[in-house]
Structures are given as C-alpha cells and as structure tokens.
TORPA-4810 file (N, C-alpha, C, O; in nm, 3 decimals):
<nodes>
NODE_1_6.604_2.392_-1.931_6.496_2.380_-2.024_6.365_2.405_-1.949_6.342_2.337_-1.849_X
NODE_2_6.313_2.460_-1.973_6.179_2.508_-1.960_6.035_2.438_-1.937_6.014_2.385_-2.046_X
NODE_3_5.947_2.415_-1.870_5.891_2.276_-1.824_5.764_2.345_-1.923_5.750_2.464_-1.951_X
NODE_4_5.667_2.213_-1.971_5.531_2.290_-2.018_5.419_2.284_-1.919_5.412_2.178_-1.857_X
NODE_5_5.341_2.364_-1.895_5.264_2.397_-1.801_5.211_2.315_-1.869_5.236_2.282_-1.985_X
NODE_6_5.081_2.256_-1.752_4.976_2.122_-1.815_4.832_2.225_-1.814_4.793_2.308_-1.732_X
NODE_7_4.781_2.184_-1.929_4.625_2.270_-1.902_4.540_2.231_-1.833_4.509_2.112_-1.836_X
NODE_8_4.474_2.326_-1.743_4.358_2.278_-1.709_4.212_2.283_-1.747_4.137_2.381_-1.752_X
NODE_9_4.190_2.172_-1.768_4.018_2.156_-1.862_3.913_2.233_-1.711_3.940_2.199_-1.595_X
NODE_10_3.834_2.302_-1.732_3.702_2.301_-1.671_3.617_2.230_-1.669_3.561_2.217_-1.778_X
NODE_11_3.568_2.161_-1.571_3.437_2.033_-1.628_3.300_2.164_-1.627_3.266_2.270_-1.574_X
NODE_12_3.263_2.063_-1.723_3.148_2.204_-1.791_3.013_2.166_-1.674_3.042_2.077_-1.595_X
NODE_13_2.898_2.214_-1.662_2.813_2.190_-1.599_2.746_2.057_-1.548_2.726_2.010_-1.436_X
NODE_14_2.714_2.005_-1.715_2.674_1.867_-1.756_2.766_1.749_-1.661_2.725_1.666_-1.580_X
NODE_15_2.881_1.775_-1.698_2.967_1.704_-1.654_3.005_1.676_-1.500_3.058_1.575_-1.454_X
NODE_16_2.951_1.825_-1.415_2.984_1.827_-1.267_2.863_1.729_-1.218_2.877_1.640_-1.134_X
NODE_17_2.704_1.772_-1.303_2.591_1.730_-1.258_2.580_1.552_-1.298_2.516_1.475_-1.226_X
NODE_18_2.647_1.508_-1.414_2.662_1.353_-1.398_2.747_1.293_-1.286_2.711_1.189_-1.230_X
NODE_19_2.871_1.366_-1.249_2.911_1.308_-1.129_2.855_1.352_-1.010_2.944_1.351_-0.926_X
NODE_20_2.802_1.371_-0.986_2.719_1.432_-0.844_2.583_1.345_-0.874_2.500_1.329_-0.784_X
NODE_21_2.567_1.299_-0.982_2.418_1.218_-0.924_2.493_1.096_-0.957_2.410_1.008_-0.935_X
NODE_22_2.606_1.037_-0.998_2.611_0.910_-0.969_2.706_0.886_-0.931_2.773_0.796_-0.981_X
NODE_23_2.759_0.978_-0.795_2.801_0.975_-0.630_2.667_0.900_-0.573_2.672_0.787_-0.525_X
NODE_24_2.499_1.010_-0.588_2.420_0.979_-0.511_2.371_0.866_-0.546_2.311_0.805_-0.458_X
NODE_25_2.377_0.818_-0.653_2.297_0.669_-0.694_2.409_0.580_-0.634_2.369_0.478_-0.578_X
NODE_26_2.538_0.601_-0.637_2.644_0.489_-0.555_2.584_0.448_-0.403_2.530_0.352_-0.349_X
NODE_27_2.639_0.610_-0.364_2.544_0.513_-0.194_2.415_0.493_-0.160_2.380_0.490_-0.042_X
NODE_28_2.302_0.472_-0.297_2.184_0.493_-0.242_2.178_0.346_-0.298_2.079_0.284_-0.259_X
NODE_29_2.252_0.286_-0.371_2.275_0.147_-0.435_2.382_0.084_-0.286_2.369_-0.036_-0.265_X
NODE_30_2.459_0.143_-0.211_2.500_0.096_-0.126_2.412_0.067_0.018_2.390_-0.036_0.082_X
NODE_31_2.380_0.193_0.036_2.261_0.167_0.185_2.142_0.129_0.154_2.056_0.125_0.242_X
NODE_32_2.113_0.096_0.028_1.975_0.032_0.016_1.990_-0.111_0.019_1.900_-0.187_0.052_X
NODE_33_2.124_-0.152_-0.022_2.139_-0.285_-0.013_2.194_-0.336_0.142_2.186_-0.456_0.168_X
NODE_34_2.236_-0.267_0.216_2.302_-0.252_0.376_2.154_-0.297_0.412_2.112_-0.410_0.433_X
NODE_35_2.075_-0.154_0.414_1.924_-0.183_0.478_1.823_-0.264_0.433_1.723_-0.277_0.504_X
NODE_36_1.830_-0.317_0.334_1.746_-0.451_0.313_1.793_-0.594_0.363_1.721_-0.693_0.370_X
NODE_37_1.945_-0.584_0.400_1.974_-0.748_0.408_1.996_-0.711_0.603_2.008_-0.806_0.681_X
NODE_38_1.998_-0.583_0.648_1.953_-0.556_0.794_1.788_-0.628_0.857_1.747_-0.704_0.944_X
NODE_39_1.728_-0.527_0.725_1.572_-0.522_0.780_1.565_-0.722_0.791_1.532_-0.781_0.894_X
NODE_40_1.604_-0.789_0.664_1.556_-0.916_0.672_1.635_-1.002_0.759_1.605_-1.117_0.792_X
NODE_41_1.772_-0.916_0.806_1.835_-1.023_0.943_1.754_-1.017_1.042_1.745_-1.123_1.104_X
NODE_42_1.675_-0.910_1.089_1.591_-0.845_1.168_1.483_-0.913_1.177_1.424_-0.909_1.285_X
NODE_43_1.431_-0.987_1.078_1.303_-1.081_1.048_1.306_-1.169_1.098_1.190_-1.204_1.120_X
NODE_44_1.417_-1.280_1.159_1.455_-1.363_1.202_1.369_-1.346_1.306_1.284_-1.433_1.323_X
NODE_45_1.373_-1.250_1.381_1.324_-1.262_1.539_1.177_-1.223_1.487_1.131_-1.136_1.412_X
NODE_46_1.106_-1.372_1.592_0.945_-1.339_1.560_0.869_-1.225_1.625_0.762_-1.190_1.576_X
NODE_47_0.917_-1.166_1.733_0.927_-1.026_1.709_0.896_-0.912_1.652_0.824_-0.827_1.703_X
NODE_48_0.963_-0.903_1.515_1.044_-0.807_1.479_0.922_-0.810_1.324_0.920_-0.920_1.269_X
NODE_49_0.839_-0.714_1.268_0.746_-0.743_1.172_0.800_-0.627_1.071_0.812_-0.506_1.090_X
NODE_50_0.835_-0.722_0.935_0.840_-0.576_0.844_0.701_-0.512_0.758_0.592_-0.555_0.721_X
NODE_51_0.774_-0.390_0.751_0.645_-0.286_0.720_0.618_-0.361_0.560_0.713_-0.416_0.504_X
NODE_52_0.495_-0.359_0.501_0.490_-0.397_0.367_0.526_-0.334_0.265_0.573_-0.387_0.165_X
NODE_53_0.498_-0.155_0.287_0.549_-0.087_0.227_0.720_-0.057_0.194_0.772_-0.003_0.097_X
NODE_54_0.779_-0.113_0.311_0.964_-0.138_0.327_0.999_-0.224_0.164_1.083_-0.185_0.083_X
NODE_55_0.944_-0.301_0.154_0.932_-0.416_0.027_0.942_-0.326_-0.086_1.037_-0.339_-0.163_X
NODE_56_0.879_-0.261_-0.100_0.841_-0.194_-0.255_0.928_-0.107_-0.230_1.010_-0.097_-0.321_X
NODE_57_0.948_-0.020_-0.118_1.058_0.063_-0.135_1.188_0.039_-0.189_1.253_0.109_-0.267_X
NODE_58_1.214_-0.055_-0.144_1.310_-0.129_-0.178_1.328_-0.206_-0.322_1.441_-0.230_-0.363_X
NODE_59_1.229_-0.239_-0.386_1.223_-0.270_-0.506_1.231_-0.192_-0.597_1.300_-0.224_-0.694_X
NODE_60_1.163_-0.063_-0.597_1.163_0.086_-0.650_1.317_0.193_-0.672_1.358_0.279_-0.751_X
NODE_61_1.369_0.117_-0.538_1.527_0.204_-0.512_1.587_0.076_-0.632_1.630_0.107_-0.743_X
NODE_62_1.582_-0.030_-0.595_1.644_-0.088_-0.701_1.631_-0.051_-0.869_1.722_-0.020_-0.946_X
NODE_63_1.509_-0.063_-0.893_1.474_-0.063_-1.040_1.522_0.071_-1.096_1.547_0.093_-1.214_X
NODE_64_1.533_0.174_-0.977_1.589_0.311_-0.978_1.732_0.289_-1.013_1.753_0.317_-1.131_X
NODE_65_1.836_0.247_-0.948_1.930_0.182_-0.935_1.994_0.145_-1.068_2.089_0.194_-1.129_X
NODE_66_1.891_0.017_-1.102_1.936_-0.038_-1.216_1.927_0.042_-1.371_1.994_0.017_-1.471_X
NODE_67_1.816_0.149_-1.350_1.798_0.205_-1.476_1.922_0.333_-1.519_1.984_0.350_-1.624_X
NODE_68_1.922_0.411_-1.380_2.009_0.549_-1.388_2.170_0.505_-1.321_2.245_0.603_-1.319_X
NODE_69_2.228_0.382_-1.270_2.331_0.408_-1.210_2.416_0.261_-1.284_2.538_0.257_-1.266_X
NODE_70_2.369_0.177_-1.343_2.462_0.079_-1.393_2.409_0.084_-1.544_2.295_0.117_-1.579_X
NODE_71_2.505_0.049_-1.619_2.522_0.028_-1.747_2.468_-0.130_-1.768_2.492_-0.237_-1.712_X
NODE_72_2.381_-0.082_-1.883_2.382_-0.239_-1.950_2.441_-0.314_-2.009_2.412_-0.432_-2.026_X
NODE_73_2.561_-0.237_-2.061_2.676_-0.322_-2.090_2.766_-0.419_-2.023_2.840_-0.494_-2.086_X
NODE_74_2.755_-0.412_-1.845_2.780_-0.458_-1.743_2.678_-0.562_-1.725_2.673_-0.577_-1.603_X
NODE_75_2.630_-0.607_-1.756_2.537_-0.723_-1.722_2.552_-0.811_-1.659_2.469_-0.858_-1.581_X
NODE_76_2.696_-0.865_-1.689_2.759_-0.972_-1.651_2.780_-0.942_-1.493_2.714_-0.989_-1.401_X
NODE_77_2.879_-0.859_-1.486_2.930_-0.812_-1.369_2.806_-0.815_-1.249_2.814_-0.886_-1.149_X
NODE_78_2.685_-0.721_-1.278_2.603_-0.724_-1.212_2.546_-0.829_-1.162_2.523_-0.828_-1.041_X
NODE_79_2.522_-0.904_-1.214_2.437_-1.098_-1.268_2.581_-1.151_-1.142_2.542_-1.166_-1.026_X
NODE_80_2.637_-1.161_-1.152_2.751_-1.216_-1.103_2.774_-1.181_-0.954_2.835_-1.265_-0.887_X
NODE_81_2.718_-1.026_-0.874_2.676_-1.003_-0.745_2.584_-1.073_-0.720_2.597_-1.149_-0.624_X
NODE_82_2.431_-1.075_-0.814_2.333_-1.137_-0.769_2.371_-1.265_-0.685_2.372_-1.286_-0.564_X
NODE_83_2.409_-1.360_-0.821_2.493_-1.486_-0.772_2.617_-1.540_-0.641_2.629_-1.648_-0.583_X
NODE_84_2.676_-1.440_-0.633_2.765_-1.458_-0.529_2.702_-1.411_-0.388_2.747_-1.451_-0.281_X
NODE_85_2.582_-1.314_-0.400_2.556_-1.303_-0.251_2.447_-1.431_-0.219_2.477_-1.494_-0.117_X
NODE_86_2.324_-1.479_-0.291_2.313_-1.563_-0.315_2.332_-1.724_-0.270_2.262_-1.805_-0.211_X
NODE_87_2.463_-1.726_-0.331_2.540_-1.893_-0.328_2.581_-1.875_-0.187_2.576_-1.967_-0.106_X
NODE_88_2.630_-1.735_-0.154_2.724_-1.736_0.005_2.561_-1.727_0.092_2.579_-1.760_0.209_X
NODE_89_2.436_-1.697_0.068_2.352_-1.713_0.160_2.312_-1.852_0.218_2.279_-1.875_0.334_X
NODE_90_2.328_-1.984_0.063_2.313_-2.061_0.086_2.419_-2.172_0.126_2.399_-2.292_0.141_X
NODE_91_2.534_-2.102_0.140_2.637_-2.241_0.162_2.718_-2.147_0.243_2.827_-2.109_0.201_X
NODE_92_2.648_-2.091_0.411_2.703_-2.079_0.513_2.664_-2.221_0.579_2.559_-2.277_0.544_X
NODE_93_2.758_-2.283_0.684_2.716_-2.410_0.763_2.667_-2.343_0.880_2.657_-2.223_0.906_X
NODE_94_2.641_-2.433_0.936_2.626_-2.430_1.117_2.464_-2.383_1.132_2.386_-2.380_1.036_X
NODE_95_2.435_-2.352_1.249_2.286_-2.318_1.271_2.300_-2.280_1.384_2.234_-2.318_1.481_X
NODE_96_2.410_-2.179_1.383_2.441_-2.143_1.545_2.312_-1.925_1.498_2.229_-1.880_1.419_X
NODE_97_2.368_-1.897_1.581_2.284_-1.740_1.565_2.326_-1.678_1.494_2.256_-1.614_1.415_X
NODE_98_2.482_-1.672_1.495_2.572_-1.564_1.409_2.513_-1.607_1.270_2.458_-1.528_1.193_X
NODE_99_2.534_-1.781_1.237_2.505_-1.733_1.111_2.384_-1.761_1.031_2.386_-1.762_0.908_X
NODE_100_2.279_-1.783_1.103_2.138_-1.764_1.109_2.104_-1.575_1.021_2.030_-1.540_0.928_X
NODE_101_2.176_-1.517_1.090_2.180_-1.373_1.098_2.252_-1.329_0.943_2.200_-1.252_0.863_X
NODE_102_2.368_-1.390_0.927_2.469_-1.341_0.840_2.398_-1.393_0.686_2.406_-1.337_0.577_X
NODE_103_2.334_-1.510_0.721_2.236_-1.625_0.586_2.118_-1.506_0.568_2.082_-1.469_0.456_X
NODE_104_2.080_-1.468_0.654_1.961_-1.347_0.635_1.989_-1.250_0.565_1.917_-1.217_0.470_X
NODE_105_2.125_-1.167_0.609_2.147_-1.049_0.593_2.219_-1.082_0.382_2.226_-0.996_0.294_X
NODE_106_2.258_-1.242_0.372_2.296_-1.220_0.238_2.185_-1.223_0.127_2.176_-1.172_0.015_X
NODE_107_2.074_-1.338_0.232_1.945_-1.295_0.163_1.898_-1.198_0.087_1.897_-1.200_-0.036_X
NODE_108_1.842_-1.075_0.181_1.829_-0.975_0.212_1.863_-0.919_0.080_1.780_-0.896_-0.008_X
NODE_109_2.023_-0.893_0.068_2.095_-0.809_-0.034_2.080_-0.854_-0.175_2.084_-0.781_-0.274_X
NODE_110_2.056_-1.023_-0.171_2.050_-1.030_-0.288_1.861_-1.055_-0.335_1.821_-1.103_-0.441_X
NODE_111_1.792_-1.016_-0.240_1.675_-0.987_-0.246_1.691_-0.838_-0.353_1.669_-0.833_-0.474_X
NODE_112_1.713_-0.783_-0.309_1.739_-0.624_-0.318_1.854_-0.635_-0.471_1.839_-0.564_-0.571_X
NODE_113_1.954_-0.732_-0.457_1.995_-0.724_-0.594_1.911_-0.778_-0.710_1.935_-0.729_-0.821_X
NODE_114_1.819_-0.867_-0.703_1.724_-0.899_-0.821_1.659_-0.833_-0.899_1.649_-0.855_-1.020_X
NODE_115_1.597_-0.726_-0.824_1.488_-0.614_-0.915_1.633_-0.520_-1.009_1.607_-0.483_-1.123_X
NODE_116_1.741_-0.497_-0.965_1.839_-0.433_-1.047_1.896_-0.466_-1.159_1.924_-0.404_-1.262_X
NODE_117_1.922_-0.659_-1.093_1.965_-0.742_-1.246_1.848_-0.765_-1.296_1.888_-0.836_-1.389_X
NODE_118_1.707_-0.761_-1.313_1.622_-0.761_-1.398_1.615_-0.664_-1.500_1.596_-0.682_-1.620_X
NODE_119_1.636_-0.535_-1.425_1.608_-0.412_-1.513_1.680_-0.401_-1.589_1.650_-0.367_-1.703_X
NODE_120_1.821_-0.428_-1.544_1.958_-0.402_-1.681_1.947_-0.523_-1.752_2.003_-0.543_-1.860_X
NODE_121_1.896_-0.581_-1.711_1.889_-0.716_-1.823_1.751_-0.694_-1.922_1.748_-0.757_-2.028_X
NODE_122_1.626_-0.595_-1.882_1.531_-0.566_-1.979_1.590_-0.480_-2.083_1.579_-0.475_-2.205_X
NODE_123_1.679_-0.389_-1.963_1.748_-0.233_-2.064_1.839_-0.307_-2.137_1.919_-0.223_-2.180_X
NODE_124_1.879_-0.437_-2.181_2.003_-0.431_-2.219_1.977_-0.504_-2.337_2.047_-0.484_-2.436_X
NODE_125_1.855_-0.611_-2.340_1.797_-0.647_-2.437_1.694_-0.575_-2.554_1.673_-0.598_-2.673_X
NODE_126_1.644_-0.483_-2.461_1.583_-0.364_-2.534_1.669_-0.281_-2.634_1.646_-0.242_-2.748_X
NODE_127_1.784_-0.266_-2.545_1.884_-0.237_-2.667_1.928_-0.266_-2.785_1.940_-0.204_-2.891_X
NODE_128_1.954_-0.399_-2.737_2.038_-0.468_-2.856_1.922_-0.520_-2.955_1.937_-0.505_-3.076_X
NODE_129_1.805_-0.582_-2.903_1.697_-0.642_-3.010_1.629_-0.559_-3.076_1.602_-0.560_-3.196_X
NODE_130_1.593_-0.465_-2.972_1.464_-0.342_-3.016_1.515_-0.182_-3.095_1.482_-0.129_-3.201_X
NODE_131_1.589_-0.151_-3.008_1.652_-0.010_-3.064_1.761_-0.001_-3.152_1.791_0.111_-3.192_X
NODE_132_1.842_-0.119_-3.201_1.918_-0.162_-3.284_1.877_-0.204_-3.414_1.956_-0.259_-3.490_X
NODE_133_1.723_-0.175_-3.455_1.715_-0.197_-3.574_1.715_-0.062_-3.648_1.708_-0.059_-3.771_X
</nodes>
C-alpha cells in the first residue's frame, strides 16, 4: 500500500518575521535580566558605581519586553517570576559572600522583572476594561 506524502506548508513572510523577532525579544528578555541582577551583584562592592543611565536602560528593555514579547493573557505566569525571584532574594540565609552576591543578583532580576509585570498588567487591563467595550 502506498504511503501519503505529507505536505509541506511554506511559512509565508509575516510568519518567518514574527519568529525571528520573538527569538530576538527571548534573549534580549534573557540577557537583560542576566545583566541587571550582574550589574547589581556588582554594587555590593563599594567600589564598583553604576552608571545612571544603566537604570533606565534597563527599564526601557523591560517595558519593551513586556509590550512586544509576552502576552497579556499570561499575567499570571509572569506576576509569578516577579514573585519567586523576589521571595528567593529574600529568604537566602547566611551572610557569608556567596550569598550576599546571589541575594543581589536575585534582586537585580526581579528589579528588571517589575517594569515588565507592570506593563502586561496595564496592557491587560486596557484590554479587558477599555477596548472591550
């Protein structure tokens, strides 16, 4: 018996160019959150001074983040990173260096996760209250 060949679809333009920019919004949502909870482990040492402008960059990549790369239907999910990096910043023990460093670096990320769960939480209410009538 005779097998049926499977078709193959072409992804049309539209379709190549949505996955190719939210490849780039994945790791720019990944190393922006790497390099903010770096820069603020980095703060630790009196030393070590961050730029002011680093701040907003970082707030900007987020709000970027939150508008073009997560769904507002995810709210939860998102809300729920905030929280878990968060709770683990505040309920490491000890006061040795390592985790002086590691309490920073969860800081940091969930510094960097706030401006994202704000925005999907504006976009998501905007939705449902405002553009839903």
């Amino acid at each position: 018996m005779a097998q049926k060949k499977k078709v193959q679809t072409e992804e049309t333009p539209a379709e190549v160019a949505t996955a190719n920019w939210n490849f780039i919004l994945k790791w720019l949502f990944i190393i922006g959150g790497i390099a903010t909870g770096v820069i603020n482990a980095l703060a630790i040492n009196p030393d070590f001074k961050i730029p002011g402008n680093l701040i907003w960059v970082s707030v900007v990549i987020g709000v970027l983040v939150g508008i073009f790369y997560f769904s507002s239907d995810d709210l939860i999910n998102i809300g729920l990173r905030f929280m878990i990096f968060s709770a683990a910043a505040r309920s490491l023990p000890g006061e040795s260096e390592f985790v002086a460093y590691a309490t920073a670096f969860f800081m940091g990320f969930s510094f960097y996760l706030g401006p994202i769960v704000l925005t999907v939480a504006v976009i998501y209410f905007v939705k449902k209250y405002i553009l839903s009538r």
